[in-house]
Backbone as XML, in Angstrom:
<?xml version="1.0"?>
<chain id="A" units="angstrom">
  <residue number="1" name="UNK">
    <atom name="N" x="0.839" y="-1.177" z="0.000"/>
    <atom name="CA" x="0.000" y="0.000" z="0.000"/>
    <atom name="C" x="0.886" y="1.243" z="0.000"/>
  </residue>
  <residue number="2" name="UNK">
    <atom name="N" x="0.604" y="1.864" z="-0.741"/>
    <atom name="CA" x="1.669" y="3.543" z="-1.255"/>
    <atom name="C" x="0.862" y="4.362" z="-0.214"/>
  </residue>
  <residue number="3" name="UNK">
    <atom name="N" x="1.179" y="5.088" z="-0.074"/>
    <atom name="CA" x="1.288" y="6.732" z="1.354"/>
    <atom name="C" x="1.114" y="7.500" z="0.303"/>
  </residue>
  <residue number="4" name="UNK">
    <atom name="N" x="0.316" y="7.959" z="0.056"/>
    <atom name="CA" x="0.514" y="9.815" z="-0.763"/>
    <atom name="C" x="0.735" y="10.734" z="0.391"/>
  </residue>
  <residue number="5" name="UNK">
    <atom name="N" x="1.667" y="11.847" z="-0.144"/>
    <atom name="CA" x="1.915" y="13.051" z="0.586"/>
    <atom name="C" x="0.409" y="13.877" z="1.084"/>
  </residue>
  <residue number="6" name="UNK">
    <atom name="N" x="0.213" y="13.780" z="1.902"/>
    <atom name="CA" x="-0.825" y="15.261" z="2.610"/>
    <atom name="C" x="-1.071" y="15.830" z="1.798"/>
  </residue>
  <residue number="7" name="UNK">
    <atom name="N" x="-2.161" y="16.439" z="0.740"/>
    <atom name="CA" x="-2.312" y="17.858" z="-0.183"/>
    <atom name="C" x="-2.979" y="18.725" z="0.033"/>
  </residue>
  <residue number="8" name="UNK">
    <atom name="N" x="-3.655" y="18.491" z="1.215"/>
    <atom name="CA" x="-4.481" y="19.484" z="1.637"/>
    <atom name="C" x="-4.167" y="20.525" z="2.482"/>
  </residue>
  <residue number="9" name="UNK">
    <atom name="N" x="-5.360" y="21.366" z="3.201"/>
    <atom name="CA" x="-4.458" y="22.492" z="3.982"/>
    <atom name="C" x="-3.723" y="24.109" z="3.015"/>
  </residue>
  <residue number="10" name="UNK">
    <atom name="N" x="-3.667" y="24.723" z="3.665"/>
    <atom name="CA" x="-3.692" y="26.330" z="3.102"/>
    <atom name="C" x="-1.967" y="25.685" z="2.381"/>
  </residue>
  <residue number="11" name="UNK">
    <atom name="N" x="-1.935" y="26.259" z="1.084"/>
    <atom name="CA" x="-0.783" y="26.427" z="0.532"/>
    <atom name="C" x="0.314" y="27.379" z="1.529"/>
  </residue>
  <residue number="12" name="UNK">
    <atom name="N" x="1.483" y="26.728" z="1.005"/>
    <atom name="CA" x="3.026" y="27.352" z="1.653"/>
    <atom name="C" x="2.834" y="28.742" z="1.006"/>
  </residue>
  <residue number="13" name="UNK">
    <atom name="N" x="3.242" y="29.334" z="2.265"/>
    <atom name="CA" x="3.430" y="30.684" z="1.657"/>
    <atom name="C" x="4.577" y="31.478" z="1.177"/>
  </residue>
  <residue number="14" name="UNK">
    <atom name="N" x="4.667" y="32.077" z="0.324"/>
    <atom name="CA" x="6.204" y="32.078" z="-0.704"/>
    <atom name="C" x="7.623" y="33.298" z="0.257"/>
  </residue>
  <residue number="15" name="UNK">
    <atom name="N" x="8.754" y="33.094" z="-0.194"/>
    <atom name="CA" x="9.591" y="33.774" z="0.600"/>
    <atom name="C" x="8.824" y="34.941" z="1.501"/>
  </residue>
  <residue number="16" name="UNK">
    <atom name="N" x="8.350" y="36.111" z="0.037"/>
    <atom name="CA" x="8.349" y="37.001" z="0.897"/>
    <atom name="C" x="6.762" y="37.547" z="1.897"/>
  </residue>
  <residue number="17" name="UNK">
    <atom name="N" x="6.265" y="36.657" z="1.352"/>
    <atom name="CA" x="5.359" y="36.639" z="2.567"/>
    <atom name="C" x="5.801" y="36.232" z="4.020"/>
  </residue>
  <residue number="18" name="UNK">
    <atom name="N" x="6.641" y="35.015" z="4.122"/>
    <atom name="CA" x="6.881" y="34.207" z="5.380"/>
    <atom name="C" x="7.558" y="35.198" z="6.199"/>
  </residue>
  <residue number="19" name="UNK">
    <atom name="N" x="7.621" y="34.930" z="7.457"/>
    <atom name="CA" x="7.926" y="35.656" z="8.659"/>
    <atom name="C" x="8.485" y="34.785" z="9.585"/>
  </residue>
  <residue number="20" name="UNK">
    <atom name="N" x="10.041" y="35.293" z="9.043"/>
    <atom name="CA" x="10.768" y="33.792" z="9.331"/>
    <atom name="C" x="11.985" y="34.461" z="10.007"/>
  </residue>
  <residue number="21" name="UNK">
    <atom name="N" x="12.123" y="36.167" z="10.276"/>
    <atom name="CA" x="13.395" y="36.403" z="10.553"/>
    <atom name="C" x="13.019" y="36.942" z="12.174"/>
  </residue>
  <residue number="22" name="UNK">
    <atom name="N" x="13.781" y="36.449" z="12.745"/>
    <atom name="CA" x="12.860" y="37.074" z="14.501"/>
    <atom name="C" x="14.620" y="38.268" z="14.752"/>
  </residue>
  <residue number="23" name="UNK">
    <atom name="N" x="14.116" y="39.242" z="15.573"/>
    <atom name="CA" x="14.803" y="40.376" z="15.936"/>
    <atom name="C" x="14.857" y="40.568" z="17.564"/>
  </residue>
  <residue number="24" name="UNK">
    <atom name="N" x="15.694" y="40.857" z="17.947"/>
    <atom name="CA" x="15.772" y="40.896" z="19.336"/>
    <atom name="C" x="15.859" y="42.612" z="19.842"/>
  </residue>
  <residue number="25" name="UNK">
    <atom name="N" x="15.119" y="43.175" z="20.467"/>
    <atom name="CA" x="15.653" y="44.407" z="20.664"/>
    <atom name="C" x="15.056" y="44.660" z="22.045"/>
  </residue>
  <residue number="26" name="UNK">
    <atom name="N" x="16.437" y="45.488" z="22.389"/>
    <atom name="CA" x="16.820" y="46.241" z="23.918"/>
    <atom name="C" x="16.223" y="47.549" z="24.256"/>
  </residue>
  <residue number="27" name="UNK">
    <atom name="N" x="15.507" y="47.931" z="24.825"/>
    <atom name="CA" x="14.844" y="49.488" z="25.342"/>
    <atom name="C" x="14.799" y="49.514" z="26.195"/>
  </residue>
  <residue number="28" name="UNK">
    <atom name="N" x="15.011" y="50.950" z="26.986"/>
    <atom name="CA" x="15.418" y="51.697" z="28.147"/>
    <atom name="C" x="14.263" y="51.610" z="28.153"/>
  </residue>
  <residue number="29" name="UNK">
    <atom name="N" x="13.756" y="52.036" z="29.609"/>
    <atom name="CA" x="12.494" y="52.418" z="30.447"/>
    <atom name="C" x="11.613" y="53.253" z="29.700"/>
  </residue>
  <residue number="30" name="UNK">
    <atom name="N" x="12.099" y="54.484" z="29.224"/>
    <atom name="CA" x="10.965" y="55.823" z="28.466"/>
    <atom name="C" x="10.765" y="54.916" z="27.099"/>
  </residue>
  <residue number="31" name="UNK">
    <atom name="N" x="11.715" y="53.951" z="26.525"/>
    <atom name="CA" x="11.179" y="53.570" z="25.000"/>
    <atom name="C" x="10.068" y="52.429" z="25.564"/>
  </residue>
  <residue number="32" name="UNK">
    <atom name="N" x="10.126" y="51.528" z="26.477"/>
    <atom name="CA" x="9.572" y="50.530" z="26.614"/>
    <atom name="C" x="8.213" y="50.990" z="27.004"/>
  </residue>
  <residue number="33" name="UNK">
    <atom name="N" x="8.002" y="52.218" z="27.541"/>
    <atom name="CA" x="6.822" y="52.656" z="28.259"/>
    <atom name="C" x="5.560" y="53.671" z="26.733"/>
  </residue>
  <residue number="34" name="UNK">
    <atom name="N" x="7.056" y="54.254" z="25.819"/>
    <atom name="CA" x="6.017" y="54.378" z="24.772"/>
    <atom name="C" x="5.214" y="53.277" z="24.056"/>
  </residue>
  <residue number="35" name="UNK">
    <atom name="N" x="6.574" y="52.136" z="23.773"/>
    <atom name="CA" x="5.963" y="51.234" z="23.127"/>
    <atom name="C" x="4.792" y="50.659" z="23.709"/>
  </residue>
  <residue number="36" name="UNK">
    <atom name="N" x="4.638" y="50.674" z="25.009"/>
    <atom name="CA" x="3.640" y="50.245" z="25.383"/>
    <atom name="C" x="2.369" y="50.969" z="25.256"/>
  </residue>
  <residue number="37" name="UNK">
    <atom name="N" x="2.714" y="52.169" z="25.916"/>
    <atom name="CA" x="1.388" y="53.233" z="25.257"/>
    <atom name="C" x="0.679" y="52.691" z="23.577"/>
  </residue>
  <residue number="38" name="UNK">
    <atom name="N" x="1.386" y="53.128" z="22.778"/>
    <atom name="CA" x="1.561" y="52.706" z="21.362"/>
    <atom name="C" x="0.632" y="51.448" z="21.405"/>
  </residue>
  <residue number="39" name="UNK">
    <atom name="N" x="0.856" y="50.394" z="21.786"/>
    <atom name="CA" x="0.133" y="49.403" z="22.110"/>
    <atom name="C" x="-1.447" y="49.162" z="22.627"/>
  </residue>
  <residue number="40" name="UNK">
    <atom name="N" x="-0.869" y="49.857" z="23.436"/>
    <atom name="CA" x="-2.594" y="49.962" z="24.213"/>
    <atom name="C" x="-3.531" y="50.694" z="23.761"/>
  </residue>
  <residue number="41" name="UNK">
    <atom name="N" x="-3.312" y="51.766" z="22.869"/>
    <atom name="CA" x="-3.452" y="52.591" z="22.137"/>
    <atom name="C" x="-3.982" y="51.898" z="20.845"/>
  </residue>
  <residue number="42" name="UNK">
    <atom name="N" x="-3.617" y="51.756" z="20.136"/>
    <atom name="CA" x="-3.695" y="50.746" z="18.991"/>
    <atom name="C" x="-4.315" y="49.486" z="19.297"/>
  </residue>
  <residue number="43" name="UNK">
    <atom name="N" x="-4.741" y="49.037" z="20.205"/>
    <atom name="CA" x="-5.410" y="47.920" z="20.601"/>
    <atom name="C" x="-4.714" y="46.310" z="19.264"/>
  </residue>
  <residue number="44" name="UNK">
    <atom name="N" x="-3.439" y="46.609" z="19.546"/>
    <atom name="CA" x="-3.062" y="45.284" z="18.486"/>
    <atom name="C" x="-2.001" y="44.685" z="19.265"/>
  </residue>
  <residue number="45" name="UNK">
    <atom name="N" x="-1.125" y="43.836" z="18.889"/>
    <atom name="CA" x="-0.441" y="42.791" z="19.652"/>
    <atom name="C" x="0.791" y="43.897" z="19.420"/>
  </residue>
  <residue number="46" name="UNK">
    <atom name="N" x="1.864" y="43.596" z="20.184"/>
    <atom name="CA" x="3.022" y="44.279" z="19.952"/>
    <atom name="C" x="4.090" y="44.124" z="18.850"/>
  </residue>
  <residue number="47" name="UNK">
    <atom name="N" x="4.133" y="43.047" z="17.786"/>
    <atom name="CA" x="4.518" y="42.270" z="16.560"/>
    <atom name="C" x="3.968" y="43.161" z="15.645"/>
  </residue>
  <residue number="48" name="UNK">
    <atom name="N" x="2.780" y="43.413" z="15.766"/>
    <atom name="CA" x="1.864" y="44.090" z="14.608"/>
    <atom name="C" x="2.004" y="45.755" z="14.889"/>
  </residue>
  <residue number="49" name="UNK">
    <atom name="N" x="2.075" y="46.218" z="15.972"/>
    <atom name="CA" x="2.514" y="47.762" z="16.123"/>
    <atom name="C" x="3.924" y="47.965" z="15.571"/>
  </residue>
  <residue number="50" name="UNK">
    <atom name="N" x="4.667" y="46.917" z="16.016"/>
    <atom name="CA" x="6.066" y="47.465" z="15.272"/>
    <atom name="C" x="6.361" y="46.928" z="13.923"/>
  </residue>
  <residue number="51" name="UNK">
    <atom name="N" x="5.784" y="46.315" z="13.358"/>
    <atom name="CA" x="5.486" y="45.827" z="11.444"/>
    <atom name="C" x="4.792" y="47.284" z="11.194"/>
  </residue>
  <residue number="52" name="UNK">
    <atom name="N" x="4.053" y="47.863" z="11.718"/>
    <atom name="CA" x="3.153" y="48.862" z="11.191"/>
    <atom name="C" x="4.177" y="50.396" z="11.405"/>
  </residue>
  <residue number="53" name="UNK">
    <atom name="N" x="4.839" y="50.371" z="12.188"/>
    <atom name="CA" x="5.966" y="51.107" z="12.683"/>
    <atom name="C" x="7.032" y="51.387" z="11.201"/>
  </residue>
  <residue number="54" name="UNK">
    <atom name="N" x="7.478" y="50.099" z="11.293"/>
    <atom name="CA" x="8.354" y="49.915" z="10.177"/>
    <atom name="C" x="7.861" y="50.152" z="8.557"/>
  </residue>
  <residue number="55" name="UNK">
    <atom name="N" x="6.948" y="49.510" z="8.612"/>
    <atom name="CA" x="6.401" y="49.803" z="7.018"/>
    <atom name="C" x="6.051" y="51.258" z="6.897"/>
  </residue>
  <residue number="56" name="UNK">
    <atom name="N" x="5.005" y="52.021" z="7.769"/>
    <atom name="CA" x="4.573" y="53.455" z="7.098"/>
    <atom name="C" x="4.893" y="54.475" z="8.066"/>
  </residue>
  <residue number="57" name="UNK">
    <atom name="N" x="5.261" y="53.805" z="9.167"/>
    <atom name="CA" x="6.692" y="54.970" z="10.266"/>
    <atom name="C" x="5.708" y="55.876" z="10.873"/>
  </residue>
  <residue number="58" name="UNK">
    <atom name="N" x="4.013" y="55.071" z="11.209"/>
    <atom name="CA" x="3.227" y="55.516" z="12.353"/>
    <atom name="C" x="2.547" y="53.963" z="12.668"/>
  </residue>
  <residue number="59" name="UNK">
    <atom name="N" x="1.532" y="54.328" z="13.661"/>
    <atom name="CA" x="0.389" y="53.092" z="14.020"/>
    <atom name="C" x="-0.666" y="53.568" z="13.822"/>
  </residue>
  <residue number="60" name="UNK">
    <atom name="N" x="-1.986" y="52.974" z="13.463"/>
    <atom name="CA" x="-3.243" y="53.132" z="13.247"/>
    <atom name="C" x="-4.038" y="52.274" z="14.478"/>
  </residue>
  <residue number="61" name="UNK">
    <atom name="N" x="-4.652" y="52.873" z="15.327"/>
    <atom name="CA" x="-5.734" y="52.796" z="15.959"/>
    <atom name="C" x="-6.485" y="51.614" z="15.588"/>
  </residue>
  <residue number="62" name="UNK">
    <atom name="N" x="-6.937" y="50.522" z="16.576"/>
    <atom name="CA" x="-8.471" y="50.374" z="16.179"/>
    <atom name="C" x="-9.500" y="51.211" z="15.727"/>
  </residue>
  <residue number="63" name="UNK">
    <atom name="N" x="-10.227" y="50.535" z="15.568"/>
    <atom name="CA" x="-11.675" y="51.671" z="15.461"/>
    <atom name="C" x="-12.267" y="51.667" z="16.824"/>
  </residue>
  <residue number="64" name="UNK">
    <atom name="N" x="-11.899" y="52.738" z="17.197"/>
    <atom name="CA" x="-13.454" y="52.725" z="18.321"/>
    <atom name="C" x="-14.883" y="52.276" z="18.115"/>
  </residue>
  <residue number="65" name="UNK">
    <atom name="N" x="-15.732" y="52.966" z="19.099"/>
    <atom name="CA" x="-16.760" y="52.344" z="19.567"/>
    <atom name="C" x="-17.580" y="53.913" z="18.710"/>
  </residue>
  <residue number="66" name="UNK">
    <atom name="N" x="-16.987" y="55.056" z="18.983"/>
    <atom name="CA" x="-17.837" y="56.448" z="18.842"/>
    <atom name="C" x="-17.188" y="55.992" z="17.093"/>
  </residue>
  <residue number="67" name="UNK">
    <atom name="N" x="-16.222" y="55.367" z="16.841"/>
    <atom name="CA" x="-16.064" y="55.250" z="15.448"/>
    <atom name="C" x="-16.666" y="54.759" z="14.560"/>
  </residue>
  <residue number="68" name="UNK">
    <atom name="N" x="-17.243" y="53.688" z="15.285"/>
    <atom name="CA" x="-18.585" y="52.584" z="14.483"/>
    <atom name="C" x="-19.964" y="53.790" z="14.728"/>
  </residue>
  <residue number="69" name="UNK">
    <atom name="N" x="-20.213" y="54.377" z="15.658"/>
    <atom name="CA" x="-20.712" y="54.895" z="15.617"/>
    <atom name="C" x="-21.066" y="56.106" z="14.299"/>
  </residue>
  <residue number="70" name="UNK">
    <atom name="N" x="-19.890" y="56.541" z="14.384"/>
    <atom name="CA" x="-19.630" y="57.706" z="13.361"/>
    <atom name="C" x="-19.878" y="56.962" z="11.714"/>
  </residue>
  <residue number="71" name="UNK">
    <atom name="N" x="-19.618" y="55.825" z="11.605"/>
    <atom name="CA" x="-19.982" y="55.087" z="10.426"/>
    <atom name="C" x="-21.331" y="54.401" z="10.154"/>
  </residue>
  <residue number="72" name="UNK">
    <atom name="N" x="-21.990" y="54.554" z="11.164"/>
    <atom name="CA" x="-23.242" y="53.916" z="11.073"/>
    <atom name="C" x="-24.127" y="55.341" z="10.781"/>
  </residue>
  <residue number="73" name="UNK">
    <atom name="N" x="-23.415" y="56.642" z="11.033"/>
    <atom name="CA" x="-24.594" y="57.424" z="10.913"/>
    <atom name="C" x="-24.073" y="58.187" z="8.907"/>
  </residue>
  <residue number="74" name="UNK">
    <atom name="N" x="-22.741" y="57.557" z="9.205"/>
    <atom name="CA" x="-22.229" y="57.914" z="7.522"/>
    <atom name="C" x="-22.808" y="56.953" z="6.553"/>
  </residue>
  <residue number="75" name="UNK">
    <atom name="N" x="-23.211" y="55.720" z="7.008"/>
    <atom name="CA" x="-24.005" y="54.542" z="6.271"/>
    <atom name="C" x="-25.275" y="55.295" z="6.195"/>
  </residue>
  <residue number="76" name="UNK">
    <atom name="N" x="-26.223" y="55.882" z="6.893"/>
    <atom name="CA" x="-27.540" y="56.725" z="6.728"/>
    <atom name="C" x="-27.349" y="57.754" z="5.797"/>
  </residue>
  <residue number="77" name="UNK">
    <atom name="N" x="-26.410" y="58.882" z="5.945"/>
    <atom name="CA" x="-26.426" y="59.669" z="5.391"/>
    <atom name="C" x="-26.084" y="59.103" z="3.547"/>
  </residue>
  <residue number="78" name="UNK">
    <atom name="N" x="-25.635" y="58.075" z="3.089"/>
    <atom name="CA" x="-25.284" y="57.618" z="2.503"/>
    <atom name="C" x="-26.382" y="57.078" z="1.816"/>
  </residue>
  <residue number="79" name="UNK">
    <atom name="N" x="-27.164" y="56.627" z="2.640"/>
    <atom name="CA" x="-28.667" y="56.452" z="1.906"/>
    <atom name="C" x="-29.466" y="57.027" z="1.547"/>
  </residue>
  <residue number="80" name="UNK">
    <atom name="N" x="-28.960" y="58.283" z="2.670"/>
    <atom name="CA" x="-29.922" y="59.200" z="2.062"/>
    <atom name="C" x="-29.611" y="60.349" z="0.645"/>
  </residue>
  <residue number="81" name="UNK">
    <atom name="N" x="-28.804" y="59.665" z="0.830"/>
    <atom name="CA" x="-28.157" y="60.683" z="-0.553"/>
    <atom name="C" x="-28.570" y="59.528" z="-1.488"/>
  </residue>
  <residue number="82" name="UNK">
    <atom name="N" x="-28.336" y="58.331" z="-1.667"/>
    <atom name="CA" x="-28.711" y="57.648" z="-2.518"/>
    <atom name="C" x="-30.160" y="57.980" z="-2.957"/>
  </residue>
  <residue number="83" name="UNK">
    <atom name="N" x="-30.841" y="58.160" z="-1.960"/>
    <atom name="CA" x="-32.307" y="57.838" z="-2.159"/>
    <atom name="C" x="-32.274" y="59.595" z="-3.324"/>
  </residue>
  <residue number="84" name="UNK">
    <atom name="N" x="-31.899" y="60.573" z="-2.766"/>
    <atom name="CA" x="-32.037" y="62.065" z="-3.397"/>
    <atom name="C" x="-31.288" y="61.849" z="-4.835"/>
  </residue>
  <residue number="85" name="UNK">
    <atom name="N" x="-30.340" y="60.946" z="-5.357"/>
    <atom name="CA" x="-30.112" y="60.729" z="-6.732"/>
    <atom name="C" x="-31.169" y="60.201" z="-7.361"/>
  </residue>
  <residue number="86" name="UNK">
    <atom name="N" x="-31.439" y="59.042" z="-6.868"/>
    <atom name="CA" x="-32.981" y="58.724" z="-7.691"/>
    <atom name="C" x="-33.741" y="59.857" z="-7.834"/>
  </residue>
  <residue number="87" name="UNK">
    <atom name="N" x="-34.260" y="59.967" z="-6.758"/>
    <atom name="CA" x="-35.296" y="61.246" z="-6.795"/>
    <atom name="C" x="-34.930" y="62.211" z="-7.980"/>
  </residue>
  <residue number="88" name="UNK">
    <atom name="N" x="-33.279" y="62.650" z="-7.862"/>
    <atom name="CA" x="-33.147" y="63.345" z="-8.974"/>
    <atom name="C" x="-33.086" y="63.377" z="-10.295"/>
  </residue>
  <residue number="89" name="UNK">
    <atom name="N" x="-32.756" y="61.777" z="-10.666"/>
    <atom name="CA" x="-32.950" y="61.281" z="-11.961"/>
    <atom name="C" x="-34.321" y="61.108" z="-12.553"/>
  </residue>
  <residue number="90" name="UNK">
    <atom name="N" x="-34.959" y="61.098" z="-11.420"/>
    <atom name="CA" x="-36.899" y="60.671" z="-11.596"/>
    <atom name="C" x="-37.733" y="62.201" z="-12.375"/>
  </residue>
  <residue number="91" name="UNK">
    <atom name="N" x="-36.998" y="63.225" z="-11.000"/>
    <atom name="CA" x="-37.945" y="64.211" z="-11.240"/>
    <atom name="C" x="-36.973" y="65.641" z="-11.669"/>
  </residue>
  <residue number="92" name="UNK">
    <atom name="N" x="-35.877" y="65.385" z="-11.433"/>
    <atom name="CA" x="-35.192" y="66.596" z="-11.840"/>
    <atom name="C" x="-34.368" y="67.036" z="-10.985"/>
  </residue>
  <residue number="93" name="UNK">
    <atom name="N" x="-33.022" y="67.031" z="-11.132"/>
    <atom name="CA" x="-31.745" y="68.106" z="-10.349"/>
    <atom name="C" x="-32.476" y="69.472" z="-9.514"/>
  </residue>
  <residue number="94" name="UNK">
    <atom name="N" x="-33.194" y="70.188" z="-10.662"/>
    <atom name="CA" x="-33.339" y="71.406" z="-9.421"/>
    <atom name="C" x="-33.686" y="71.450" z="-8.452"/>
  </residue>
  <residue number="95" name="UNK">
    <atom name="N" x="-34.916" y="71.004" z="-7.944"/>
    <atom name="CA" x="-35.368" y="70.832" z="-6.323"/>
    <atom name="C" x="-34.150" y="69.702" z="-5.606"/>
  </residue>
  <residue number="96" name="UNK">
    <atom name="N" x="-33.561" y="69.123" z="-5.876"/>
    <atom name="CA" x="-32.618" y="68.429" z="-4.721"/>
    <atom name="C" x="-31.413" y="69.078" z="-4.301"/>
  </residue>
  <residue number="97" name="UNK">
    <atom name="N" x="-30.984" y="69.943" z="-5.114"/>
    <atom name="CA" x="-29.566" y="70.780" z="-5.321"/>
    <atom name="C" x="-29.326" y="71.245" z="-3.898"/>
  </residue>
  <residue number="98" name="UNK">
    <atom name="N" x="-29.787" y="72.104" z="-2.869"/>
    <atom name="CA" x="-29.849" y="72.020" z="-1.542"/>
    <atom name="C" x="-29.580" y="70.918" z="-0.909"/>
  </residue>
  <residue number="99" name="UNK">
    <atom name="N" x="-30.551" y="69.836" z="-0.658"/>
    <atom name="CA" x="-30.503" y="68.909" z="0.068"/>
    <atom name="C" x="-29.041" y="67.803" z="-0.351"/>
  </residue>
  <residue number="100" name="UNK">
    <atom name="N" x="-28.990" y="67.892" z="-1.314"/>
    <atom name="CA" x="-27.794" y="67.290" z="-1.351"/>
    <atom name="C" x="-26.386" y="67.890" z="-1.518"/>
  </residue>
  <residue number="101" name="UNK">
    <atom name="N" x="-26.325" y="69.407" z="-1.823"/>
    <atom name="CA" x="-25.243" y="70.064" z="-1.064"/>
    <atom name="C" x="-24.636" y="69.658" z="0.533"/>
  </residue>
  <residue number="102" name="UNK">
    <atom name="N" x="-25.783" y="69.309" z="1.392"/>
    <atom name="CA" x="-25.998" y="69.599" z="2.775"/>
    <atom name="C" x="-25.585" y="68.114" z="3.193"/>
  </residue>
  <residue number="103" name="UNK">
    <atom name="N" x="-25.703" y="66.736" z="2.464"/>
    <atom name="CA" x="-25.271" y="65.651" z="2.915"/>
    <atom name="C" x="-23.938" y="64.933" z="2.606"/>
  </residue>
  <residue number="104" name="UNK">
    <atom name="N" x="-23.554" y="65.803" z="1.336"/>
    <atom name="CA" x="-22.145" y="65.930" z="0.729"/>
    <atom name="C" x="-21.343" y="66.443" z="1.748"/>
  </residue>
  <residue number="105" name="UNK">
    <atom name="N" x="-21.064" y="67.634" z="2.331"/>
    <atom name="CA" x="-20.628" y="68.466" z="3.052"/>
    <atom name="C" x="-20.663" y="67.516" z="4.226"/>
  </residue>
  <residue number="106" name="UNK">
    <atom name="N" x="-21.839" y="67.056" z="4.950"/>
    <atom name="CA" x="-21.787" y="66.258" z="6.054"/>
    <atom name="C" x="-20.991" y="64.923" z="6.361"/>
  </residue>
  <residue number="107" name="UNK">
    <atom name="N" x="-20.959" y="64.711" z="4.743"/>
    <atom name="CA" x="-20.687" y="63.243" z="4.748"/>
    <atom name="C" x="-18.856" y="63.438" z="4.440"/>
  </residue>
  <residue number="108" name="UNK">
    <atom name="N" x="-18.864" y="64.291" z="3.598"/>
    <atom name="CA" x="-17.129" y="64.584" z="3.441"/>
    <atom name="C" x="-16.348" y="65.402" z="5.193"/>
  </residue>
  <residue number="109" name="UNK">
    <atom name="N" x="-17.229" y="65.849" z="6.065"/>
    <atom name="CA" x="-16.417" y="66.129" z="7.258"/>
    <atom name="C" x="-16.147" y="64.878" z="8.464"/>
  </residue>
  <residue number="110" name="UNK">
    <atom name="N" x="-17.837" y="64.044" z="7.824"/>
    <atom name="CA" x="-17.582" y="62.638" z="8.885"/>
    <atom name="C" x="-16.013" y="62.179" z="8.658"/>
  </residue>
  <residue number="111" name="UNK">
    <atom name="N" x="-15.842" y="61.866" z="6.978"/>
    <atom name="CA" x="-14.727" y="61.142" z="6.762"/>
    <atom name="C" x="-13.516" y="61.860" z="6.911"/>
  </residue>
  <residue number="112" name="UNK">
    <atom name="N" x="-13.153" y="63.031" z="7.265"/>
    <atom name="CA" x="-12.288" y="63.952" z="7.261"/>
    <atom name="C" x="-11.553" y="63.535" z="8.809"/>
  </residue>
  <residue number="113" name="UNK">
    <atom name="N" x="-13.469" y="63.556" z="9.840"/>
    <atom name="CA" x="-12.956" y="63.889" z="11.226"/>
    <atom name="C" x="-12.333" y="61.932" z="11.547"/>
  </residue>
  <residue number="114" name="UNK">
    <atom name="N" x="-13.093" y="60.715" z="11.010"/>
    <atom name="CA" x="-12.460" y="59.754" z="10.487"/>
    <atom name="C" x="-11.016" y="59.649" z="11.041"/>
  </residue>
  <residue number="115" name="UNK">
    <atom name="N" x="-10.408" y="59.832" z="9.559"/>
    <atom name="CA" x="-9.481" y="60.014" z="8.994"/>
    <atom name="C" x="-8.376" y="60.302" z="9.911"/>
  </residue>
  <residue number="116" name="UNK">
    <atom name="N" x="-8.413" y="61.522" z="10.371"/>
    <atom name="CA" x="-7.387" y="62.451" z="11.498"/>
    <atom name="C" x="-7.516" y="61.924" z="12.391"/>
  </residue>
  <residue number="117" name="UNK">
    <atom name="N" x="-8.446" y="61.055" z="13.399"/>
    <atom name="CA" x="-8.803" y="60.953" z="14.775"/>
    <atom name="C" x="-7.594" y="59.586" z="14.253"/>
  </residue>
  <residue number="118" name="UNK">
    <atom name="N" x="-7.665" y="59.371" z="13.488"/>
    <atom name="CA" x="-7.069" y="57.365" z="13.863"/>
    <atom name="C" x="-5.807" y="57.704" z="13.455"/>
  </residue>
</chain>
């Protein structure tokens, strides 16, 4: 009776994906205490703050809680602008021109304030 090799299971992943080189590093008290901030801050493991460090030379935040928030009311406003394109294709640009000045504007500062907070 012949054995076939295993073929199943997630494919090998190629050089430069793999994460194969480990680094050892030494910090004084004030670096160890940012990194930690940094950490707690970022709500991610400490591997992934300093990959994120290295690649774009800041960290990105989770999303908060007021952040989901802030996207759930940009998902509305979003509809509601959807809904005012129809409307405008139905019955005509001029009467919506206001109302959708006003959700544009709203909706481009959500993603602005977004953006900067993280």
């Amino acid at each position: 009776m012949k054995h076939s090799k295993h073929t199943g299971g997630r494919p090998p992943l190629g050089k430069a994906r793999k994460q194969e080189y480990r680094i050892t590093l030494r910090l004084d008290t004030e670096h160890k205490l940012r990194l930690q901030a940094l950490v707690r801050a970022a709500g991610r493991p400490r591997t992934e703050v300093l990959r994120q460090l290295i690649a774009a030379g800041r960290v990105r935040e989770r999303l908060r809680r007021e952040h989901l928030d802030f996207m759930s009311q940009l998902k509305g406003m979003a509809r509601n602008l959807n809904q005012l394109t129809r409307l405008a294709h139905a019955k005509g640009f001029t009467g919506i021109v206001s109302r959708h000045t006003v959700i544009v504007a709203s909706i481009e500062g959500l993603l602005r304030y977004l953006r900067d907070d993280r």
